[in-house]
TISE-129277 format. One record per atom (N, C-alpha, C, O): residue number from 1; x, y, z; atom name. Coordinates in pm, 1 decimal, m for minus. Each point is the difference from the previous one (the first is absolute). Example, Ala and Ser with C-alpha at 12.3 -4.5 7.8 and 13.67 -1.06 7.14 Angstrom:
pos  X  Y  Z  site
1  1319.0  m569.0  780.0  N
1  m89.0  119.0  0.0  CA
1  90.0  120.0  0.0  C
1  103.6  m1.9  66.5  O
2  m138.6  106.9  m138.5  N
2  82.0  119.0  6.0  CA
2  m77.0  109.0  73.0  C
2  50.9  110.8  16.9  O
//
This chain:
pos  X  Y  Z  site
1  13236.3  12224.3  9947.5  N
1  m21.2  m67.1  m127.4  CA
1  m43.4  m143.5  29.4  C
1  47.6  m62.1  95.0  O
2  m142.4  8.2  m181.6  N
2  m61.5  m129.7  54.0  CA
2  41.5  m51.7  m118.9  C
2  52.8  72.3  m84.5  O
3  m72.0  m200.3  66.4  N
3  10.0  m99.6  m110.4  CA
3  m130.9  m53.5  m38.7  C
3  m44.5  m95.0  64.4  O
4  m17.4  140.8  m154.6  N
4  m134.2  m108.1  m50.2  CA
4  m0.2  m135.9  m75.3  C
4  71.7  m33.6  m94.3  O
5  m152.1  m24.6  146.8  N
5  13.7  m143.6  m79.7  CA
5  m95.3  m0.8  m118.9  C
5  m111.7  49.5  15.0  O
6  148.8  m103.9  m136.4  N
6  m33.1  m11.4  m154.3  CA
6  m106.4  m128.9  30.1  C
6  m6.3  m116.6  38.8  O
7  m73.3  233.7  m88.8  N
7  m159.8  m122.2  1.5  CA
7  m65.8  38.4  m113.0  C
7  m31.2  114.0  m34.4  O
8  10.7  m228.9  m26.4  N
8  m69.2  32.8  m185.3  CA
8  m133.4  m39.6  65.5  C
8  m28.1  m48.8  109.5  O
9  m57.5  95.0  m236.9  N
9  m138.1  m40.6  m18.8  CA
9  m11.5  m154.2  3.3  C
9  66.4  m69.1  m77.3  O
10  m149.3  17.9  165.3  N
10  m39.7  m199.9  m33.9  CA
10  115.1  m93.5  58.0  C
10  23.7  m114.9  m37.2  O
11  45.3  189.3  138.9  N
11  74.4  m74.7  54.8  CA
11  11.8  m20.1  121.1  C
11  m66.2  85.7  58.4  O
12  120.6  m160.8  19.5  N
12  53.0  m19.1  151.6  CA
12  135.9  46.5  m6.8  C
12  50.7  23.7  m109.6  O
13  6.3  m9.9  205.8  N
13  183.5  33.9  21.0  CA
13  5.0  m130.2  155.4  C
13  m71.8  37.0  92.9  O
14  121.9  m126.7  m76.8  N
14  14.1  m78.3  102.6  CA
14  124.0  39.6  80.6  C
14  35.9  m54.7  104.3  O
15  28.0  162.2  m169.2  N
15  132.8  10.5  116.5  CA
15  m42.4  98.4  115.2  C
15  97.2  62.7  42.2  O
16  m185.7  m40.0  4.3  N
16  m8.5  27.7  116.0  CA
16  m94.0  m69.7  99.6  C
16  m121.3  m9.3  19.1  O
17  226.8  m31.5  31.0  N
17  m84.0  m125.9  94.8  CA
17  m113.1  63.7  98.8  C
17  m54.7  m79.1  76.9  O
18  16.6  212.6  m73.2  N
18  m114.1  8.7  127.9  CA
18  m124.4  m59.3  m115.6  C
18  m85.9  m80.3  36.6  O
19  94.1  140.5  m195.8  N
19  m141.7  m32.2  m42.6  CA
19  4.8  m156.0  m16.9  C
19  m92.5  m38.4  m71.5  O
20  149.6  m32.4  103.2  N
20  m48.9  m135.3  m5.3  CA
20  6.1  m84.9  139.1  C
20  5.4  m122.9  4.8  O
21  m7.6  226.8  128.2  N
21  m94.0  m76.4  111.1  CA
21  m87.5  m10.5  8.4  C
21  m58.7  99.7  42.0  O
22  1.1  m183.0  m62.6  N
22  m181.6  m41.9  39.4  CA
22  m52.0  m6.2  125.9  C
22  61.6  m89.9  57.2  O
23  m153.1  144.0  26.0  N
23  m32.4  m24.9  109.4  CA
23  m130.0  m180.5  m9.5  C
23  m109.8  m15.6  m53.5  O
24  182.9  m63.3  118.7  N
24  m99.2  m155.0  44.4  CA
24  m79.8  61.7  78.0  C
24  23.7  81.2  89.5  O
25  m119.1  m123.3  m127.6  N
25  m178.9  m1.7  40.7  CA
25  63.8  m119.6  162.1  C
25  34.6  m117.8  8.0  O
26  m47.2  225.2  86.8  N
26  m30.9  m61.4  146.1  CA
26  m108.0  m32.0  44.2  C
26  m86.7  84.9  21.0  O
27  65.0  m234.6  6.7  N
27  m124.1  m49.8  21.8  CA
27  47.6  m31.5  147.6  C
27  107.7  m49.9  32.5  O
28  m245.5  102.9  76.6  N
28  m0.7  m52.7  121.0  CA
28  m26.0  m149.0  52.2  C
28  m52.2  m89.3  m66.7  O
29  81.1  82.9  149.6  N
29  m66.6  m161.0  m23.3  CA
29  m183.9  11.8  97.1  C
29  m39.0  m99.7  61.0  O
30  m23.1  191.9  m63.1  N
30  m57.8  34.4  59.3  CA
30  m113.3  15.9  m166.4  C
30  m119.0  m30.0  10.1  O
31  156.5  61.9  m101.4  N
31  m13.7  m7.0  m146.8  CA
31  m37.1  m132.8  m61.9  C
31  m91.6  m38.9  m72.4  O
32  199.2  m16.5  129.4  N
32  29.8  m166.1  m80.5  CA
32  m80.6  m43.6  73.3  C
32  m34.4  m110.4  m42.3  O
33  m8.4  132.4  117.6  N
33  m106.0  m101.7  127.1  CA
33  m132.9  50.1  m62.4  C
33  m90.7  m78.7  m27.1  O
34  81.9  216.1  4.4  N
34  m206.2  2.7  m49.9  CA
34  12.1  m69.3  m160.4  C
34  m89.8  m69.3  m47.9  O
35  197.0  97.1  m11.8  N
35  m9.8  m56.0  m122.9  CA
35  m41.7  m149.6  42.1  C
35  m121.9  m13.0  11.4  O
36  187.6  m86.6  10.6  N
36  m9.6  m89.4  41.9  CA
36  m95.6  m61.9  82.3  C
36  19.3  m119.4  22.5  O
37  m140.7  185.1  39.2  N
37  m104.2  43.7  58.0  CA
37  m114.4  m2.8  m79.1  C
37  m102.9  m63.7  22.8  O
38  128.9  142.2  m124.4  N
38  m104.6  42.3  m99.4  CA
38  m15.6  m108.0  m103.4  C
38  m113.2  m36.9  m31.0  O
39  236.7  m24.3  m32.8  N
39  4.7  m194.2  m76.2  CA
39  m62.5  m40.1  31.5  C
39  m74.7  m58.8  m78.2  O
40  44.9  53.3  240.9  N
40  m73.4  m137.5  41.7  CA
40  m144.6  m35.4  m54.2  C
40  m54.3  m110.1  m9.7  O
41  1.6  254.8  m27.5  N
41  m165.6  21.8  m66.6  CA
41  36.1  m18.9  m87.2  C
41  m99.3  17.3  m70.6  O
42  191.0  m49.1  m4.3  N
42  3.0  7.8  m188.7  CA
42  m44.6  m152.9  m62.5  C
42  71.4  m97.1  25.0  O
43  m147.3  88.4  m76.3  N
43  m10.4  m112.9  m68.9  CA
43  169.2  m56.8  m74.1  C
43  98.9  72.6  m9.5  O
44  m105.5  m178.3  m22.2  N
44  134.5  m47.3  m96.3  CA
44  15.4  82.9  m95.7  C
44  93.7  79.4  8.7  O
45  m179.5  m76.0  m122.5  N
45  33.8  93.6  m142.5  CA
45  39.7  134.4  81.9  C
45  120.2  25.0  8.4  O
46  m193.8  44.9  39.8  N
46  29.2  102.4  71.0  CA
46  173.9  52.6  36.5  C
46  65.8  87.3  m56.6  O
47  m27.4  m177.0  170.4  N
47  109.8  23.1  41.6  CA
47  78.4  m100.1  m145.8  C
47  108.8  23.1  52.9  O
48  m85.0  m75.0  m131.2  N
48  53.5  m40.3  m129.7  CA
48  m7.9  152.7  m74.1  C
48  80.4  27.6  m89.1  O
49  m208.7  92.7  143.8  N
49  47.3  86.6  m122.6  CA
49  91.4  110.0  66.2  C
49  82.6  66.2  m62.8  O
50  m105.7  m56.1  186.0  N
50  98.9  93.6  97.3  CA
50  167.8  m42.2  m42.9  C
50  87.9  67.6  m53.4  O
51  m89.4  m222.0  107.3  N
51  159.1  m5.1  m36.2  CA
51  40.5  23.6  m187.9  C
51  108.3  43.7  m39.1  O
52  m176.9  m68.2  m15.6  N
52  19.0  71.9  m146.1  CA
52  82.9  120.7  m28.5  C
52  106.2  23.6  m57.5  O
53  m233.2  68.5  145.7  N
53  27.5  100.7  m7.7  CA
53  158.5  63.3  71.2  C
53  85.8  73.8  m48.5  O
54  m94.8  m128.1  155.8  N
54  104.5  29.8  106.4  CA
54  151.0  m85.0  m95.8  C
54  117.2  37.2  m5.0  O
55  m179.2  m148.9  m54.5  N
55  173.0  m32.3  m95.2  CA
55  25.9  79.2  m117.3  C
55  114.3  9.1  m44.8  O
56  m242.6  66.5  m24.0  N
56  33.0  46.3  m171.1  CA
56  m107.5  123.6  91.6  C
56  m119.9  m15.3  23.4  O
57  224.9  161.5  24.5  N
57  m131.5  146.4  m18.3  CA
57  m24.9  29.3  m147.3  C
57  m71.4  91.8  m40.3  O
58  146.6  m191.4  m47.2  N
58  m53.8  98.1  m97.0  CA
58  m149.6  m45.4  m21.4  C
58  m64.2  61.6  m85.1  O
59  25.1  m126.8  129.3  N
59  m172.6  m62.0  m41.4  CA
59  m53.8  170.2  74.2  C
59  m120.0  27.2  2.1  O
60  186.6  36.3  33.2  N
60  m125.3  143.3  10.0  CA
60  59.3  75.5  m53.1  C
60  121.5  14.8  13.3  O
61  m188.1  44.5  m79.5  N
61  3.9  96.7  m92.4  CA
61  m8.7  119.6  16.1  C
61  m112.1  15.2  48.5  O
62  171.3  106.1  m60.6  N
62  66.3  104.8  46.5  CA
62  m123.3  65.3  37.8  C
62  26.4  91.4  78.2  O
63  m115.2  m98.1  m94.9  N
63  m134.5  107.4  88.1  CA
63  m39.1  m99.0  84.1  C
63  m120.4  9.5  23.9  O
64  183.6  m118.9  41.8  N
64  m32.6  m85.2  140.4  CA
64  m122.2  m92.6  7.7  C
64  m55.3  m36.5  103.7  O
65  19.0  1.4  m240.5  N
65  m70.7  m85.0  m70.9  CA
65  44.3  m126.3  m19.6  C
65  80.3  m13.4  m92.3  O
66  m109.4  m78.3  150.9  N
66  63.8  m202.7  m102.3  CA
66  m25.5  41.1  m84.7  C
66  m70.4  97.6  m26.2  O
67  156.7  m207.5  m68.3  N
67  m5.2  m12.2  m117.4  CA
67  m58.2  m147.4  m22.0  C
67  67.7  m91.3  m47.3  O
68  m224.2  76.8  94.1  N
68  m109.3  m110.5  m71.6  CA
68  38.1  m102.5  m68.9  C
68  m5.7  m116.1  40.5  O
69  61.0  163.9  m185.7  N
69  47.1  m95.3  m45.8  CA
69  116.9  m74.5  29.3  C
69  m2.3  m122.6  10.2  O
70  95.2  185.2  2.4  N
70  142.3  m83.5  0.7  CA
70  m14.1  m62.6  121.4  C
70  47.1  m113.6  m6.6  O
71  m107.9  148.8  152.4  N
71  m43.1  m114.5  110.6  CA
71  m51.3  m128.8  m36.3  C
71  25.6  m115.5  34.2  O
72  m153.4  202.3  m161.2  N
72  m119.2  m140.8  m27.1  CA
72  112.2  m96.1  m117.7  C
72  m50.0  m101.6  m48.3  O
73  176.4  132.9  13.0  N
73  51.4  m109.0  m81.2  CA
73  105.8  m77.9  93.6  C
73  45.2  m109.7  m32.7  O
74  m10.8  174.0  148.4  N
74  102.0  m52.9  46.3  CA
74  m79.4  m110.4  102.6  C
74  56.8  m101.8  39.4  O
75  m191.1  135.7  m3.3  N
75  m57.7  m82.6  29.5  CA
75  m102.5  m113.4  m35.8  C
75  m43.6  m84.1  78.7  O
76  18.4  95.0  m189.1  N
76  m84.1  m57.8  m113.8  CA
76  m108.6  m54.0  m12.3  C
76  m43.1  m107.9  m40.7  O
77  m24.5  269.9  114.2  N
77  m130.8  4.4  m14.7  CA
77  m5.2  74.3  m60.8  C
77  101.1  29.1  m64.0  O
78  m260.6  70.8  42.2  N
78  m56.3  64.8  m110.9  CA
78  36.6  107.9  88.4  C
78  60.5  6.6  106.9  O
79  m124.1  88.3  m196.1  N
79  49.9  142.0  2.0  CA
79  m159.5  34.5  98.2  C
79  m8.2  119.9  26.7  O
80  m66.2  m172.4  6.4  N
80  m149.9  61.0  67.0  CA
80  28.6  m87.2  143.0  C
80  m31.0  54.0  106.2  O
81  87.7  m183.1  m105.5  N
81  13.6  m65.9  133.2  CA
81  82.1  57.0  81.9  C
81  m31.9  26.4  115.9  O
82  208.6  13.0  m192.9  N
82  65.6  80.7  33.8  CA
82  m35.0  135.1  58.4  C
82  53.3  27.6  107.6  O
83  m155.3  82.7  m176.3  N
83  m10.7  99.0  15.8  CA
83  m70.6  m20.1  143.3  C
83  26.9  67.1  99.7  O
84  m132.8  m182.7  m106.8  N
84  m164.7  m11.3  128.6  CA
84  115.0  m45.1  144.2  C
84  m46.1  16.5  113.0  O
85  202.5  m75.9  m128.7  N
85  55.5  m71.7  122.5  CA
85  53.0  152.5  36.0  C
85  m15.1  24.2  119.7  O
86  81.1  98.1  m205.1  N
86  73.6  84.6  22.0  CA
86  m83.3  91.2  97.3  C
86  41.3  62.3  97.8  O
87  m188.1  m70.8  m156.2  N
87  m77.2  89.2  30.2  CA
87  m79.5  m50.1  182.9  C
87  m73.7  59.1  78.9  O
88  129.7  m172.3  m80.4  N
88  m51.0  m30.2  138.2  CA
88  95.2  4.5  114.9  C
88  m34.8  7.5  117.9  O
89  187.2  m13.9  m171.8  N
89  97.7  m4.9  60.9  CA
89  3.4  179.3  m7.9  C
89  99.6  28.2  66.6  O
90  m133.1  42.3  m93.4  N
90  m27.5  135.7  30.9  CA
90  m77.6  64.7  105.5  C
90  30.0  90.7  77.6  O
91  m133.0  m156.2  m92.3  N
91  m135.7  62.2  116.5  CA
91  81.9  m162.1  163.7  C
91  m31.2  m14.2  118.2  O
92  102.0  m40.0  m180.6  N
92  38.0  m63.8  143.7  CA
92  128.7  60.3  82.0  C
92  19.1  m14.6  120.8  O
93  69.2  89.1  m217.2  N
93  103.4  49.2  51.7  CA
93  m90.9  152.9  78.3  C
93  3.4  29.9  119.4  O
94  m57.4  24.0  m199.4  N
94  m67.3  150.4  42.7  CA
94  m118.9  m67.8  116.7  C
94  m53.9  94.4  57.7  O
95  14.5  m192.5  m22.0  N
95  m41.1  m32.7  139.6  CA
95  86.3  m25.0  55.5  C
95  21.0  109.6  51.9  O
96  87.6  m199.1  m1.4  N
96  96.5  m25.9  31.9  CA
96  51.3  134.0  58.8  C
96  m49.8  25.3  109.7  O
97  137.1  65.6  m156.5  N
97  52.2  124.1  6.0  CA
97  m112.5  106.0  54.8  C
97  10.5  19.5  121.1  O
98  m86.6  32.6  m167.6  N
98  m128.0  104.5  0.3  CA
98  m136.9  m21.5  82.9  C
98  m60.2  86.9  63.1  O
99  30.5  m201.3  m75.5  N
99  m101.0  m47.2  36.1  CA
99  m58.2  m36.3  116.5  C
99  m113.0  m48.9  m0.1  O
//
């Protein structure tokens, strides 16, 4: 005979502590070094929009898209300067990495 645990529709149950271990994202330092590698090509705005991102993920948006605007207000430029820095800091990371 087992015991089941009472789980409604739209809820969490927190008393069992395995579902609330999280596994931390292990970064090598072998990682932290190309990251750190790869900055050095970034213009200023550039690496200003990386750490953005890296303090608030929510600026991407669940299909792995920025979110344009809320960058271009937190940085307070337009929404086309924003989009033309994102779009270069793209084709520099995919040389960087790929290239």
């Amino acid at each position: 005979i087992t015991k089941k645990a009472q789980i409604l529709k739209g809820t969490v149950s927190t008393d069992k502590e395995e579902v609330l271990m999280i596994e931390e994202p292990a970064y090598s330092p072998h990682q932290v070094m190309e990251f750190e590698e790869l900055t050095l090509n970034l213009t200023a705005i550039q690496k200003t929009i990386v750490g953005l991102i890296i303090q608030d993920p929510t600026l991407i948006k669940r299909g792995g898209k920025l979110n344009v605007r809320r960058i271009s207000e937190k940085l307070g430029l337009s929404w086309f300067t924003t989009n033309k820095h994102i779009k270069n800091l793209s084709s520099v990371i995919y040389n960087e990495l790929w290239g």
